[in-house]
C-alpha positions, 0 to 999 in steps of 0.5 A: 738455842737448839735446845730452846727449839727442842722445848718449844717443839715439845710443848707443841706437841704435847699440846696437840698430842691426844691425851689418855681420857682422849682415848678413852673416850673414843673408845667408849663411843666406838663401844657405843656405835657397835652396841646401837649396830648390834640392837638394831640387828636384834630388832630386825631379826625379830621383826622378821621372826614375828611377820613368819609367824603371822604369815604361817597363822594366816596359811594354817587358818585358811588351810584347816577348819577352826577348832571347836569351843569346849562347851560348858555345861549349864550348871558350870557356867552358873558357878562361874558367873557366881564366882566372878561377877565380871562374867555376868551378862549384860542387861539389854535395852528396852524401848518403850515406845507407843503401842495399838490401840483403838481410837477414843469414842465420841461419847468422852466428848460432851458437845456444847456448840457449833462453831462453824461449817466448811467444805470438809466438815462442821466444827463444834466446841467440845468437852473432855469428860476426862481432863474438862478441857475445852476442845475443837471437835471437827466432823469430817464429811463423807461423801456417800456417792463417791464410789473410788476413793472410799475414805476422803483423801483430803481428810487423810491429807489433813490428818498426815499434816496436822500430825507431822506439826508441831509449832506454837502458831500452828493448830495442834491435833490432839487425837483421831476419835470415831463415832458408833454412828456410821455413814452408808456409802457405795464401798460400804458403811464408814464411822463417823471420823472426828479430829480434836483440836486444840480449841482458838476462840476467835477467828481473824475475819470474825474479829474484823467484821465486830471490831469498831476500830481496825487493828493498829500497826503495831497490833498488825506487826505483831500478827503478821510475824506470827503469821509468817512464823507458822507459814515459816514452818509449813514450808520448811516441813513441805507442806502448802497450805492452799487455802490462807485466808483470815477465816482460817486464822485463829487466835485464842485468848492470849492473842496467839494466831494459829494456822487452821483447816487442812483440808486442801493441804498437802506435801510439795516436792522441789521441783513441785509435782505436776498435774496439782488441781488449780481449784484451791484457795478461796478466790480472793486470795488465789494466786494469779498463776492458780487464776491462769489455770497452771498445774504446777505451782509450789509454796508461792501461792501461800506467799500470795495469800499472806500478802492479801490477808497483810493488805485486809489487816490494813483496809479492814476488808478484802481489797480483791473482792472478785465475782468469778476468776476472769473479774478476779484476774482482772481486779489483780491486774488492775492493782498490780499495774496502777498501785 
């Protein structure tokens, strides 16, 4: 029986009793622990060996000048670059952009009619002697008893703006062109300033007085998107336009409607600048805010104009057809309360 126990313990112990690959093992993984312990050290040694070093450049570079560069002679470095095409200098930019010129004369123009006479100028149709393209030629005035502004400042308004578009419904100004001829003022003899636009025949108001049947909605939906679109555009850019009305809508022969004199023109701001003259736009299209006599105003008085032209289209004539501002402002509070 003793001897049965003796076996059993035996067994017992031997099966919990740690085996030689046992010990091996634990060997090899505390071999393992020692070597990760001593590559740690290593690396941080070397770290601190490399932020000495970094430390002591920094004090030498602030301490002492930096020392001068061979310089090679001009015949080394020829056959240097000869030798390794690496070492050739790159090729700069160049921008090609637009240079000074004088402005075109009006003899490379052939005039063939007047159009039309405004407040700033008379429009002629016109002919490229170059390219035969049809153009508009607008004359700017001048006028000659204005003794401080020199040149017109509307004109300048008109040109800034006209070249700052650039939109399908929008009258495009091709080029600024002069004339040997000049004009005698108080600050001295200007030439003749002319602006070439692109050439619309037809203009909204002249085709409302000759058409037989007025437009129909379908046509005055088409009109009015393009209407908004180039009205759309001018604001986005900060431009108010002053003086919206069906003269100065243009179409050309693929019935595209173009927005045309500039003249009263200019850039807005938000909030709009103060002390803006109220004597702009047409008076049947002017705003009732304009009508009031207020001096601050911004691209609403456009908005006015576009909605008055909308109801021409419809009526086939001017539904506000006011004598004087105070029958005009009359006539505007007359529709706003009853229609």
């Amino acid at each position: 029986m003793e001897d049965a126990c003796l076996d059993v313990t035996a067994q017992m112990s031997s099966k919990w009793a740690n085996t030689k690959q046992d010990t091996e093992a634990e060997a090899r993984l505390k071999q393992e622990k020692q070597e990760k312990k001593r590559l740690k050290a290593e690396k941080q040694l070397q770290e601190q060996q490399r932020q000495q070093s970094i430390n002591k450049d920094e004090n030498t570079s602030l301490s002492e000048p930096p020392s001068k560069r061979r310089r090679i002679s001009t015949s080394q470095e020829g056959l240097s670059d000869a030798n390794d095409e690496s070492n050739a200098p790159t090729p700069l930019l160049r921008f090609h952009g637009q240079g000074w010129a004088a402005c075109r004369n009006i003899s490379e123009f052939e005039t063939l009619n007047a159009i039309e006479e405004g407040t700033y100028g008379h429009v002629s149709r016109a002919r490229n002697r170059s390219t035969d393209e049809i153009v508009a030629l607008k004359d700017l005035k001048i006028d000659p008893s204005n003794t401080t502004e020199g040149f017109p400042v509307t004109a300048l308004r008109e040109i800034q703006n006209l070249r700052a578009c650039s939109h399908r419904n929008v009258i495009k100004l091709q080029e600024v062109i002069t004339s040997s001829e000049q004009t005698s003022t108080k600050n001295g003899r200007w030439s003749k300033i002319y602006l070439v636009l692109e050439y619309a025949c037809h203009d909204l108001r002249s085709l409302l007085d000759e058409m037989i049947d007025p437009f129909k909605p379908s046509e005055i939906k088409t009109l009015m998107l393009q209407l908004s679109s180039g009205l759309e555009y001018l604001h986005d850019h900060w431009i108010v336009h002053r003086d919206l009305k069906t003269s100065n809508i243009l179409l050309n022969d693929s019935a595209t409607v173009k927005l045309a004199d500039f003249g009263m023109s200019r850039v807005t701001s938000d909030p709009p600048p103060e002390n803006l003259t109220k004597l702009v736009v047409t008076l049947w299209y002017r705003a009732p805010e304009l009508l009031l006599g207020v001096d601050k105003y911004g691209f609403e008085v456009d908005v006015w104009s576009l909605g008055c032209v909308f109801a021409e289209l419809l009526c086939n004539e001017a539904i506000l057809q006011g004598r004087n501002e105070v029958d005009q402002l009359s006539k505007v509070s007359f529709y706003t309360l009853y229609y």
